[in-house]
Structure formats: C-alpha cells, structure tokens
C-alpha positions as YAML, in Angstrom:
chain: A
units: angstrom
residues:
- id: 1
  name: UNK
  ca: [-2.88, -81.45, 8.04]
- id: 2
  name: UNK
  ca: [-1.79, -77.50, 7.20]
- id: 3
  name: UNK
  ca: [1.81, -77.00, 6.31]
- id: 4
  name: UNK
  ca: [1.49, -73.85, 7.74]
- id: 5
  name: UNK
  ca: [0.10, -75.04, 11.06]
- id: 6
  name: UNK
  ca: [2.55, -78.18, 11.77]
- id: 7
  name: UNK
  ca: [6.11, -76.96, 10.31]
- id: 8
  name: UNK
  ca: [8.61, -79.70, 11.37]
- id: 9
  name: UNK
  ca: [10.86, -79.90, 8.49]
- id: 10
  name: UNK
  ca: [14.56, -80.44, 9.93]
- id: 11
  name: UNK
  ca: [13.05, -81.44, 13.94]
- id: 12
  name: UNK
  ca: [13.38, -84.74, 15.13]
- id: 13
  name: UNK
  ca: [10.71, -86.23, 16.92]
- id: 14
  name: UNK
  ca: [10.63, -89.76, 19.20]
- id: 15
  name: UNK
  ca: [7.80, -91.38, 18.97]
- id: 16
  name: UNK
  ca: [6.98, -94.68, 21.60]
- id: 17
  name: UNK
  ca: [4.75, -97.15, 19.78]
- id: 18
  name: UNK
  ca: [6.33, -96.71, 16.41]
- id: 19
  name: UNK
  ca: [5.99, -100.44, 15.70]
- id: 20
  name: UNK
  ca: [1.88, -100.34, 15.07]
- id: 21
  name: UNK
  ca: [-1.06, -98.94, 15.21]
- id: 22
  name: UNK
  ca: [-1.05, -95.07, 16.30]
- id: 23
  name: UNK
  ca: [2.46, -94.58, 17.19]
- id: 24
  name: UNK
  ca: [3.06, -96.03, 13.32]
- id: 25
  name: UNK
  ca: [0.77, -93.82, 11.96]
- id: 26
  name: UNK
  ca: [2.50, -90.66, 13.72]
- id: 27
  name: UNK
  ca: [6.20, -91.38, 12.82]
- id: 28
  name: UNK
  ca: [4.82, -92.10, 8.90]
- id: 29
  name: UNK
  ca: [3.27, -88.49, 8.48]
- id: 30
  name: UNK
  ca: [5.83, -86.68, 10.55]
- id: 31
  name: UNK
  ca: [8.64, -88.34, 8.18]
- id: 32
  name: UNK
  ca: [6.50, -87.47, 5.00]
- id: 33
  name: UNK
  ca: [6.12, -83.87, 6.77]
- id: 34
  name: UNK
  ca: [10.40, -83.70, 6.75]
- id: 35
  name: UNK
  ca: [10.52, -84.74, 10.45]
- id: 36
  name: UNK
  ca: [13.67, -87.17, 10.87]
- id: 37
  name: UNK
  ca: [11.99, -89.70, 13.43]
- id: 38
  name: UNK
  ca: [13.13, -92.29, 15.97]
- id: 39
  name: UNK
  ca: [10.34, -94.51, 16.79]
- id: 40
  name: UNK
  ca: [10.63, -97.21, 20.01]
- id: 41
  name: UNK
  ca: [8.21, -100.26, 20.29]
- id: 42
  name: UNK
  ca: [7.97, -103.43, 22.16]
- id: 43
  name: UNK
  ca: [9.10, -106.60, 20.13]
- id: 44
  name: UNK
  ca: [5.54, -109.19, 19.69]
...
C-alpha cells in the first residue's frame, strides 16, 4: 500500500467485522497506517 495514495494518519475509521478474518485484517493496517480505529464484531 502507497503512503502517498492512502493518507489516514489522524482519521478514525469503524470497521464491522473487526473480530476476524477481513474486517481484522483492515483495522490492523489502518492502525499501523496512523488510523485510530473502532472495530465492531459479533461475540462466537
């Protein structure tokens, strides 16, 4: 992923189906990328 192309240092960002799979893998990189993240998913 470019820097340049996907700036969201300071943003927050929600992501739904933070507790495996895809949504996990999406609220990891955006909070390496700066992003501060709230992530949602249903208990197992």
């Amino acid at each position: 992923m470019s820097a340049a192309l996907f700036d969201v240092a300071g943003r927050v960002a929600c992501v739904t189906g933070a507790s495996s799979g895809l949504g996990r893998r999406t609220a990891t990189l955006l909070a390496q990328a700066g992003c501060k993240v709230v992530g949602g998913g249903a208990p197992r």
